[in-house]
N, CA, C and O atoms as a CHARMM CRD file, in Angstrom:
* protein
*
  292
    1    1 UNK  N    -13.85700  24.77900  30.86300 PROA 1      0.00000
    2    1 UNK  CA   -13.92000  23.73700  29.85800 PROA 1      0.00000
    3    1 UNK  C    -12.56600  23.61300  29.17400 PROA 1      0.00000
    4    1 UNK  O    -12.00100  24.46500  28.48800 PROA 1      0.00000
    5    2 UNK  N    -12.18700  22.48700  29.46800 PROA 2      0.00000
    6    2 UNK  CA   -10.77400  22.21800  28.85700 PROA 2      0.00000
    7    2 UNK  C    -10.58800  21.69100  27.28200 PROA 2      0.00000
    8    2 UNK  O    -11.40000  20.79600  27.04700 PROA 2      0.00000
    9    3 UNK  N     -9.89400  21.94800  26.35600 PROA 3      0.00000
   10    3 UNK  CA   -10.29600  21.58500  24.96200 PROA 3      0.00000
   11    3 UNK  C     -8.49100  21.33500  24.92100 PROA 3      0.00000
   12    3 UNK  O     -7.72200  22.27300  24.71000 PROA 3      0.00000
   13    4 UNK  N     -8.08200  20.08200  25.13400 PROA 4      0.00000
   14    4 UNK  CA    -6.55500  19.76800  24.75800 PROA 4      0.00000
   15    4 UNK  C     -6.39400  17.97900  23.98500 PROA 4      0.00000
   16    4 UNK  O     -7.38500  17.33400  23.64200 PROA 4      0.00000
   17    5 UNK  N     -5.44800  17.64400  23.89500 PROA 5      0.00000
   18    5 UNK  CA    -4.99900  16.49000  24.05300 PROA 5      0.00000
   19    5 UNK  C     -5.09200  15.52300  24.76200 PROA 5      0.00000
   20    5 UNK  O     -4.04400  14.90300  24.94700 PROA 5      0.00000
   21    6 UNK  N     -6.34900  15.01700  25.42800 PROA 6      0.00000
   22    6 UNK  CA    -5.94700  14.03300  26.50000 PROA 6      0.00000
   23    6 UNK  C     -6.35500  12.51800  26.27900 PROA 6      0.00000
   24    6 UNK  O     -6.78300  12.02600  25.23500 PROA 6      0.00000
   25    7 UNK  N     -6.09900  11.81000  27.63900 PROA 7      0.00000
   26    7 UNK  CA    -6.12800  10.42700  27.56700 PROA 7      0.00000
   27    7 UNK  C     -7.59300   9.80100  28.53700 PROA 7      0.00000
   28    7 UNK  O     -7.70900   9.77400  29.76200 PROA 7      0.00000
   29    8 UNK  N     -7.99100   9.61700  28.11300 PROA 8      0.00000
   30    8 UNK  CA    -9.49500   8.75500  28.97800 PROA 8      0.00000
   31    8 UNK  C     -9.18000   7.32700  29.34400 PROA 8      0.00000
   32    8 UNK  O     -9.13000   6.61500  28.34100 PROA 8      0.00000
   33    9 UNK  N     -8.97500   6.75600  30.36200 PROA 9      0.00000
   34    9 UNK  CA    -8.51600   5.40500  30.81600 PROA 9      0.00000
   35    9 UNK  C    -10.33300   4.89400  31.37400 PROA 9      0.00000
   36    9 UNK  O    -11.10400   5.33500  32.22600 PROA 9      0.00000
   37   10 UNK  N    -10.40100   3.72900  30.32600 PROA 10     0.00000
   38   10 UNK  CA   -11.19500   2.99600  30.53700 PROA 10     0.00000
   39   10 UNK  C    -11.27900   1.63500  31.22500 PROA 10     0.00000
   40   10 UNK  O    -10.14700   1.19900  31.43000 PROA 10     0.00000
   41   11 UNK  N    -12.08900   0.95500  31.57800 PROA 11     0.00000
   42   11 UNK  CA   -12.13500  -0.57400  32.07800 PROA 11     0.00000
   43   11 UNK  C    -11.42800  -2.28600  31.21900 PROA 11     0.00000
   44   11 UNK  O    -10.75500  -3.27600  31.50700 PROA 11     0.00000
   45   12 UNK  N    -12.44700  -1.44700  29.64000 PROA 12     0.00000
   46   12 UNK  CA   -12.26600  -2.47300  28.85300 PROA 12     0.00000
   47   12 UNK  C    -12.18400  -2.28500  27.43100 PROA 12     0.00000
   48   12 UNK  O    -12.46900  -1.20000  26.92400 PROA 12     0.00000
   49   13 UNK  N    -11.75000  -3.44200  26.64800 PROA 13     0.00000
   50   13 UNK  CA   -11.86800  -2.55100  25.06900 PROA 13     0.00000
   51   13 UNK  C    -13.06400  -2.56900  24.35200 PROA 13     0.00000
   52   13 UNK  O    -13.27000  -1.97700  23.29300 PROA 13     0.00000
   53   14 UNK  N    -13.73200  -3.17300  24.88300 PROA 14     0.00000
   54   14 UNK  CA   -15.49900  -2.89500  24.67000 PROA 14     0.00000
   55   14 UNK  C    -15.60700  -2.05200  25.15600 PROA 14     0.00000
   56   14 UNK  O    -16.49800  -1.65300  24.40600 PROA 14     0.00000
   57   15 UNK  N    -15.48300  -1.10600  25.98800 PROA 15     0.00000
   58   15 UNK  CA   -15.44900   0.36800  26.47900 PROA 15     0.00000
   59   15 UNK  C    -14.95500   1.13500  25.64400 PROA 15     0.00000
   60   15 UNK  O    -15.63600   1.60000  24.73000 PROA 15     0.00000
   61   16 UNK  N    -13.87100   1.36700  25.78000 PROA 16     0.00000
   62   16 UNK  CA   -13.11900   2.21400  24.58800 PROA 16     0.00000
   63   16 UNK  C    -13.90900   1.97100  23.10800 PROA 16     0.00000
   64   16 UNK  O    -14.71300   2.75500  22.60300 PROA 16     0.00000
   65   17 UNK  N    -13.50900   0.81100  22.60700 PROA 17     0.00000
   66   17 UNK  CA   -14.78900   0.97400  21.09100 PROA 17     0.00000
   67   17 UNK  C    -16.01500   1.43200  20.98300 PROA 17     0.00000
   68   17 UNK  O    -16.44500   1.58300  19.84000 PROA 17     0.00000
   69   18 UNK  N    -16.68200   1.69000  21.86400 PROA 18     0.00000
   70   18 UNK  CA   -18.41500   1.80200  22.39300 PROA 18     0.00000
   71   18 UNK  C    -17.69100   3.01800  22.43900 PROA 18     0.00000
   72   18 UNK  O    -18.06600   3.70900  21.49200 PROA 18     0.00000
   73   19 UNK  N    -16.93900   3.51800  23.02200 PROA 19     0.00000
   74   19 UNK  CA   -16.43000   5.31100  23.59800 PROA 19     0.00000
   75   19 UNK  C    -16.14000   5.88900  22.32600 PROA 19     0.00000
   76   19 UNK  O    -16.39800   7.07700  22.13000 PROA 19     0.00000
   77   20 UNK  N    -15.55500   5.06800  21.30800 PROA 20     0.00000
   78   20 UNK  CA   -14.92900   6.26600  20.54700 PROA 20     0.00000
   79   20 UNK  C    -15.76200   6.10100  19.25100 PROA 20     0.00000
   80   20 UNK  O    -15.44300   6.68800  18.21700 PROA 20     0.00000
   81   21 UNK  N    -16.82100   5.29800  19.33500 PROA 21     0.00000
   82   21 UNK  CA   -18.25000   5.35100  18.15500 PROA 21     0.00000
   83   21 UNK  C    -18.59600   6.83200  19.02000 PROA 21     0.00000
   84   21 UNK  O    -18.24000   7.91600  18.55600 PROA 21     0.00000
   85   22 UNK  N    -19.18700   6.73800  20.06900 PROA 22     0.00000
   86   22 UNK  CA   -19.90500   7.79700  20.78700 PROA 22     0.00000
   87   22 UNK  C    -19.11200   9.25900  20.60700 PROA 22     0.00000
   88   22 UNK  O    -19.53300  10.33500  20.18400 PROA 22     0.00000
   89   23 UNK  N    -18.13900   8.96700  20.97000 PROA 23     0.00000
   90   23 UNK  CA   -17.45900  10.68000  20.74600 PROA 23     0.00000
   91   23 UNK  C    -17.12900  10.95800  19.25400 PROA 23     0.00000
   92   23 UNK  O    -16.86800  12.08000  18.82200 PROA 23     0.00000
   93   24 UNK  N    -17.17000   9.74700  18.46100 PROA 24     0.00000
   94   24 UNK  CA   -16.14500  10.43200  17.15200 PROA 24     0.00000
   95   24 UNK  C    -17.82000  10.36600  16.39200 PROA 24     0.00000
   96   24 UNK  O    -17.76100  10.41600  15.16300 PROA 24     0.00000
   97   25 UNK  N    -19.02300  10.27900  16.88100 PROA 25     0.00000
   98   25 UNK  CA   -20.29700  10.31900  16.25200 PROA 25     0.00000
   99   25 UNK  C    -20.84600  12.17700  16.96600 PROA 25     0.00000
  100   25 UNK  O    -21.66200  12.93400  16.44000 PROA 25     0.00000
  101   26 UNK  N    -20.16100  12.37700  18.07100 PROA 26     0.00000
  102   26 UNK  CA   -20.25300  13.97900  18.46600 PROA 26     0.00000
  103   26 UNK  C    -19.24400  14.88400  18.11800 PROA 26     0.00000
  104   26 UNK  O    -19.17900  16.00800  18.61500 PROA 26     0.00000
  105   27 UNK  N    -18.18700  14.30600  17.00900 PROA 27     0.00000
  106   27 UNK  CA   -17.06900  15.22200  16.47500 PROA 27     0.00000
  107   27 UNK  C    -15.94000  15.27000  17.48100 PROA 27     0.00000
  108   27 UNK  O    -15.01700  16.07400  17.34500 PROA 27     0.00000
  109   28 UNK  N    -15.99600  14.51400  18.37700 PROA 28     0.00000
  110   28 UNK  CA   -14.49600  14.50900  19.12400 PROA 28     0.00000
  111   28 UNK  C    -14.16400  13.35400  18.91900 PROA 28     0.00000
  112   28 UNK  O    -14.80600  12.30900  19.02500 PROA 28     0.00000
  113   29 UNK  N    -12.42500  13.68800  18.41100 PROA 29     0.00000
  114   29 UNK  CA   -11.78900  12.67800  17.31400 PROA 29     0.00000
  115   29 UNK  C    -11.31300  11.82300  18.53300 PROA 29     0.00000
  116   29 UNK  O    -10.97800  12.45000  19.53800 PROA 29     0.00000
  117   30 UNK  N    -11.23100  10.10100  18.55800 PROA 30     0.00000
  118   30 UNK  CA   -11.06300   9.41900  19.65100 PROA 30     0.00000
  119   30 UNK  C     -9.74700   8.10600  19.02300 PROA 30     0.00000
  120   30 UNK  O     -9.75200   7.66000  17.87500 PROA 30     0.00000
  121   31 UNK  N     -8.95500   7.79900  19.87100 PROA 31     0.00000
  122   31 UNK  CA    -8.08500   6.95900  19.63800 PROA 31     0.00000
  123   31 UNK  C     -8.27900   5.77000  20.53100 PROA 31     0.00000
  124   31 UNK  O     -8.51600   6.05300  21.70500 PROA 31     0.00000
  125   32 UNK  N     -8.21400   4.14500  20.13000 PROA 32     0.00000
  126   32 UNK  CA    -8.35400   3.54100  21.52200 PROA 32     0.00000
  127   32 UNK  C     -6.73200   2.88000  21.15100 PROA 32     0.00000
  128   32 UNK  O     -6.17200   2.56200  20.10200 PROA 32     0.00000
  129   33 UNK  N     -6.34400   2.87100  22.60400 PROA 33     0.00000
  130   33 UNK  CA    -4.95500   2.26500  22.33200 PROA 33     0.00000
  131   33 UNK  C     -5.30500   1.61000  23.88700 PROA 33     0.00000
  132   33 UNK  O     -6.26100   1.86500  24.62100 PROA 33     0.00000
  133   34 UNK  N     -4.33600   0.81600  24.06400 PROA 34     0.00000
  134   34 UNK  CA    -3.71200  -0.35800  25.27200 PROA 34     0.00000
  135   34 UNK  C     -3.20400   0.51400  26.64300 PROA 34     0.00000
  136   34 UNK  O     -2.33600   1.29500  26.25200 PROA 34     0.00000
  137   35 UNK  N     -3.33500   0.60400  27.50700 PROA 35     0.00000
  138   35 UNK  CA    -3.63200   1.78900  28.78600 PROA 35     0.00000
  139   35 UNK  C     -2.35800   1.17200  29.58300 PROA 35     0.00000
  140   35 UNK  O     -1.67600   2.00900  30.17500 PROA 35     0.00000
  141   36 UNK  N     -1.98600  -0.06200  29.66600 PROA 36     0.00000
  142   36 UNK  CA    -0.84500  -1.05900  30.47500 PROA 36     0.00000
  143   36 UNK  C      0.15500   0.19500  30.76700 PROA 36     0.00000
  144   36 UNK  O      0.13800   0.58400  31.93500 PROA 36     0.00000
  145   37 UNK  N      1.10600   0.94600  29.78700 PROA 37     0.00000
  146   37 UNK  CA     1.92100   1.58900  30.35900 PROA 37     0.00000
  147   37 UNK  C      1.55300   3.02000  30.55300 PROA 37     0.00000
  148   37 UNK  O      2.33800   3.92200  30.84500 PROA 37     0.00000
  149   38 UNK  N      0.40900   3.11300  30.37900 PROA 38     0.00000
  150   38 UNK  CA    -0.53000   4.96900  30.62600 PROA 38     0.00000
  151   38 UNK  C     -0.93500   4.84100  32.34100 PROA 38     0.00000
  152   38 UNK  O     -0.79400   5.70800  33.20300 PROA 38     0.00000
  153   39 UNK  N     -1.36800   3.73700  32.45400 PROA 39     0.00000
  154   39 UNK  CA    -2.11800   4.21200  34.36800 PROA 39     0.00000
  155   39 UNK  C     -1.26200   3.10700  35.12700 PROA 39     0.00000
  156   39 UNK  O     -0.61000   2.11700  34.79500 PROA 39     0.00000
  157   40 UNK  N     -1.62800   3.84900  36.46600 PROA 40     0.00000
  158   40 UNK  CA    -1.28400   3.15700  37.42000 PROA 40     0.00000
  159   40 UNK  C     -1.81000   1.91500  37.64500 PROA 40     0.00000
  160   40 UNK  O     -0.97200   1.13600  38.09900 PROA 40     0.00000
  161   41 UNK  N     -2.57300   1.59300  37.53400 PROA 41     0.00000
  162   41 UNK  CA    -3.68800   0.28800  37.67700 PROA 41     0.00000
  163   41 UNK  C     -3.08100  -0.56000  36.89500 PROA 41     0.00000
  164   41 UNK  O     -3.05000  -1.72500  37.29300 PROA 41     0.00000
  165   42 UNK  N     -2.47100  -0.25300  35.65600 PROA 42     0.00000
  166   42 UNK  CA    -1.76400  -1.74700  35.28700 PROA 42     0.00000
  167   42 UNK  C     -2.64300  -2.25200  34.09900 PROA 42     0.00000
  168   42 UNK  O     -2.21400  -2.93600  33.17000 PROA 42     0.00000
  169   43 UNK  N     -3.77100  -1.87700  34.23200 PROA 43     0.00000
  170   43 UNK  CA    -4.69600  -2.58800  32.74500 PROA 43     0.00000
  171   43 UNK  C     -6.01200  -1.44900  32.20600 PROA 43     0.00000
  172   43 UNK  O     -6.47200  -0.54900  32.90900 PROA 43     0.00000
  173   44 UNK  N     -6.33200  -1.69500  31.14600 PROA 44     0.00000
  174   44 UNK  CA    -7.44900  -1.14800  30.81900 PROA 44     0.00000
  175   44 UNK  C     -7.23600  -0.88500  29.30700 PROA 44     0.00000
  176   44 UNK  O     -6.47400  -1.41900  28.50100 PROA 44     0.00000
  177   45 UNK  N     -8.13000   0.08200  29.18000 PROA 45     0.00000
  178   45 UNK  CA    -7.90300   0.49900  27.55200 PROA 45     0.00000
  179   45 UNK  C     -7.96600   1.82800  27.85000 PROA 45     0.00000
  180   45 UNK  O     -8.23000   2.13800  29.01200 PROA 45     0.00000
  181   46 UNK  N     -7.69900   3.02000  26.69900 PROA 46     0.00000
  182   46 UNK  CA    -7.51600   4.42300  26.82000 PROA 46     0.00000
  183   46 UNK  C     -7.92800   4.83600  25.25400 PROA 46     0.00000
  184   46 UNK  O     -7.55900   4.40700  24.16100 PROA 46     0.00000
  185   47 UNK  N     -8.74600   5.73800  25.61500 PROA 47     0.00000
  186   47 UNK  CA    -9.17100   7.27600  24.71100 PROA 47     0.00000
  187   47 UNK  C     -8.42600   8.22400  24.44000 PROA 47     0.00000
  188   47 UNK  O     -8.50500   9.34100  24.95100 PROA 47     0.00000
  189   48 UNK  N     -7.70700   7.90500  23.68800 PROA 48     0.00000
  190   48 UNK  CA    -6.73900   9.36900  23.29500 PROA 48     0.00000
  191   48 UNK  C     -7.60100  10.30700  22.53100 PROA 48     0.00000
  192   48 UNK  O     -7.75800   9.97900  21.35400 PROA 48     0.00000
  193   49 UNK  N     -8.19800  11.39700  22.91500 PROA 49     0.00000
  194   49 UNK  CA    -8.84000  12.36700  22.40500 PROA 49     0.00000
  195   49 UNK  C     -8.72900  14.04500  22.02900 PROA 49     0.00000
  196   49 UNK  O     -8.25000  14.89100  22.78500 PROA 49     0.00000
  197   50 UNK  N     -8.96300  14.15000  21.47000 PROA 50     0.00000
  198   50 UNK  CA    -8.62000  15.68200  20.85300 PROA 50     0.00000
  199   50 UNK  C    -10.03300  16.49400  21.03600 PROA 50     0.00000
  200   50 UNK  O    -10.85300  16.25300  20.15100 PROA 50     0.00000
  201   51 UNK  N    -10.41500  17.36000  21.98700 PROA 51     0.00000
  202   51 UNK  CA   -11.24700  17.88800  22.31200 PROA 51     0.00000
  203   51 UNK  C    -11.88300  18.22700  23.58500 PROA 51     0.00000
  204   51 UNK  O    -11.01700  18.52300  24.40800 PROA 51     0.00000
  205   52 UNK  N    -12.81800  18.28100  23.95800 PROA 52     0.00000
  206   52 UNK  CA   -13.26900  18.97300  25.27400 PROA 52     0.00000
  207   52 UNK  C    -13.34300  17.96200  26.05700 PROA 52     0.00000
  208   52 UNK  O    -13.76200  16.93500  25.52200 PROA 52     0.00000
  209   53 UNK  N    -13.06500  17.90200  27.20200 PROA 53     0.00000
  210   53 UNK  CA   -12.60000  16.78400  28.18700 PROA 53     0.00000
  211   53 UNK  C    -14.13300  16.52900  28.87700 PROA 53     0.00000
  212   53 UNK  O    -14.71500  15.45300  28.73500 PROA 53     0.00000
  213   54 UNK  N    -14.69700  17.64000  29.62800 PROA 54     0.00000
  214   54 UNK  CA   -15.74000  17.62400  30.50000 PROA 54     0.00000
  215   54 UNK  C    -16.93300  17.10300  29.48700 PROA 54     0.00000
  216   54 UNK  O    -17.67900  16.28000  30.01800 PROA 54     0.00000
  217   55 UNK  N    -17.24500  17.44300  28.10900 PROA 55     0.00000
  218   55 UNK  CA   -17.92400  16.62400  27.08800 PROA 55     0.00000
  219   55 UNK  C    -17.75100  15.58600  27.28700 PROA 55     0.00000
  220   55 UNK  O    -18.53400  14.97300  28.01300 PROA 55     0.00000
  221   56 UNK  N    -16.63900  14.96300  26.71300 PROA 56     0.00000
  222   56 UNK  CA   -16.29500  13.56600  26.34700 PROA 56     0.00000
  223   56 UNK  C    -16.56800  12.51800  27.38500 PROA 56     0.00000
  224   56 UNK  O    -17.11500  11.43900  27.16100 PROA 56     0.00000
  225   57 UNK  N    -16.03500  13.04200  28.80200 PROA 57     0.00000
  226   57 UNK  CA   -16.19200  12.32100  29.79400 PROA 57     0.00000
  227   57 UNK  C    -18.15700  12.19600  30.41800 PROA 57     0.00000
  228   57 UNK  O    -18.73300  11.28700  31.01600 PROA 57     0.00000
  229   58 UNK  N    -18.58500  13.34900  29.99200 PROA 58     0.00000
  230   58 UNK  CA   -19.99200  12.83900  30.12700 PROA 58     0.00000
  231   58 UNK  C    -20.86500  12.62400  29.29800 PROA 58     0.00000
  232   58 UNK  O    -22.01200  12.28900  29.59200 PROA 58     0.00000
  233   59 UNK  N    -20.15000  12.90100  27.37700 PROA 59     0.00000
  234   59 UNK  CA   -20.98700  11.25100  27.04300 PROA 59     0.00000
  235   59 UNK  C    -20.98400   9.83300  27.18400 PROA 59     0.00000
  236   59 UNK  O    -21.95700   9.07900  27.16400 PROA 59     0.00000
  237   60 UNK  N    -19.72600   9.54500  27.33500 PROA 60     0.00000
  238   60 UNK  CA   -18.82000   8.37800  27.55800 PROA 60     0.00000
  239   60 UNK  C    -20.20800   7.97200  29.51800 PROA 60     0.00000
  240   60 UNK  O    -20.52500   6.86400  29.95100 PROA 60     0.00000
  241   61 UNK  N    -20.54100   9.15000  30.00600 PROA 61     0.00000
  242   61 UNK  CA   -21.19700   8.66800  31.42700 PROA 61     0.00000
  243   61 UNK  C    -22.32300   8.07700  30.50700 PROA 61     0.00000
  244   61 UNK  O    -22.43600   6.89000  30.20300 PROA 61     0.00000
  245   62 UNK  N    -23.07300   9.03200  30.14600 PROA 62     0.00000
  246   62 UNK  CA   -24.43000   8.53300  29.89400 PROA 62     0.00000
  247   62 UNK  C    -24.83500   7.64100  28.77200 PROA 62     0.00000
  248   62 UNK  O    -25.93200   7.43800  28.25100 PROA 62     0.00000
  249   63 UNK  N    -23.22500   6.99900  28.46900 PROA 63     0.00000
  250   63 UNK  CA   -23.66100   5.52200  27.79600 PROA 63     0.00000
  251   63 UNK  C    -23.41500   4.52200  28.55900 PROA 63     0.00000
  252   63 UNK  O    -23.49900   3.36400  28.15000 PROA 63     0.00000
  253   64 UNK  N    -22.99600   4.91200  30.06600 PROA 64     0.00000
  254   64 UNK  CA   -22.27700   4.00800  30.89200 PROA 64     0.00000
  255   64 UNK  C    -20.95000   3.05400  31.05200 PROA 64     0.00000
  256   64 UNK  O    -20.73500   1.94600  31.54400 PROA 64     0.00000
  257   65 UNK  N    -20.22600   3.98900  30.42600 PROA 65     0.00000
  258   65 UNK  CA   -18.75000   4.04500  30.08700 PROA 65     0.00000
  259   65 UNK  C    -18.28300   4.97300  31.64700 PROA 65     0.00000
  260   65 UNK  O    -18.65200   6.12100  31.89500 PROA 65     0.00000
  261   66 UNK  N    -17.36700   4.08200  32.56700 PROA 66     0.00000
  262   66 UNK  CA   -16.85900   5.03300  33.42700 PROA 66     0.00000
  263   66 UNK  C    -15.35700   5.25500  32.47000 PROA 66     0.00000
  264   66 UNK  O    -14.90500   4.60100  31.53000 PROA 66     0.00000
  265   67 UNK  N    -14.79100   6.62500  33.27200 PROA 67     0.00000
  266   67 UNK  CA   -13.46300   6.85400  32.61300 PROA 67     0.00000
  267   67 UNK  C    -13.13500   6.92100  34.41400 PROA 67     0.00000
  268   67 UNK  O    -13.72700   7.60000  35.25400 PROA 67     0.00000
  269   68 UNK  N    -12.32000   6.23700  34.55100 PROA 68     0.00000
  270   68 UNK  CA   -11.36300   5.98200  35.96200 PROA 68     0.00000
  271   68 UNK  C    -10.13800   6.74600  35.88700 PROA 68     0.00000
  272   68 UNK  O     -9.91400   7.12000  37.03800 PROA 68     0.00000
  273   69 UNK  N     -9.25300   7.15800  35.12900 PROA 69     0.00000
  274   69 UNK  CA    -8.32800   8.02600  35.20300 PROA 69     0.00000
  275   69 UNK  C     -8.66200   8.69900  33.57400 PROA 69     0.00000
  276   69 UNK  O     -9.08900   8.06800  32.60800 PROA 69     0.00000
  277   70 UNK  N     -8.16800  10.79600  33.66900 PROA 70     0.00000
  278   70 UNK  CA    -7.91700  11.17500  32.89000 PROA 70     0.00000
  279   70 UNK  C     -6.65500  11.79700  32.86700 PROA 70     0.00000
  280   70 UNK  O     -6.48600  12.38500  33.93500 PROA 70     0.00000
  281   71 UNK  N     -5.63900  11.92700  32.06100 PROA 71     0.00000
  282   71 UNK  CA    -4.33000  12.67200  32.02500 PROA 71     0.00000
  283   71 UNK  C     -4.26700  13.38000  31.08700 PROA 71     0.00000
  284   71 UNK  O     -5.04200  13.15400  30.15800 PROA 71     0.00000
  285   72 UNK  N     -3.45500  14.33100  31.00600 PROA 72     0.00000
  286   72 UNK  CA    -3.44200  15.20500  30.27900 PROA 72     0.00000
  287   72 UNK  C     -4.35300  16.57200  30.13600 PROA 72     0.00000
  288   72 UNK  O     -5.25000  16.54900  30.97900 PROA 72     0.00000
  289   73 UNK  N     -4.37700  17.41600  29.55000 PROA 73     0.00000
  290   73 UNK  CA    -5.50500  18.52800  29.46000 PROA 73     0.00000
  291   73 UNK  C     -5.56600  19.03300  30.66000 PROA 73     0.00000
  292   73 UNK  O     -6.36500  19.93600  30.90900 PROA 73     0.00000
């Protein structure tokens, strides 16, 4: 279980806002910022988060939030 700094690359910014009610309502602190120069893909939105990665990424599942790239952690 990884507990660092990382980045969650989402689809959309209705994703990311829906993501970071959900994690910052389970105590992992969530940032949404603009993903354009974070991934390869060129677009999306991103979760800058402070906390456990393998959490975050499967509440973010079971609201049906995919995270397509994570970096960092």
């Amino acid at each position: 279980m990884a507990v660092n700094d990382s980045v969650l690359i989402v689809r959309s910014v209705t994703n990311a806002i829906k993501g970071q009610k959900i994690l910052e309502s389970n105590r992992i602190p969530a940032y949404v910022q603009r993903a354009s120069s974070l991934n390869r893909q060129g677009c999306g939105y991103a979760l800058k988060i402070s906390g456990n990665i393998e959490t975050a990424v499967n509440l973010l599942a079971r609201a049906g939030i995919q995270v397509v790239e994570i970096q960092g952690g």
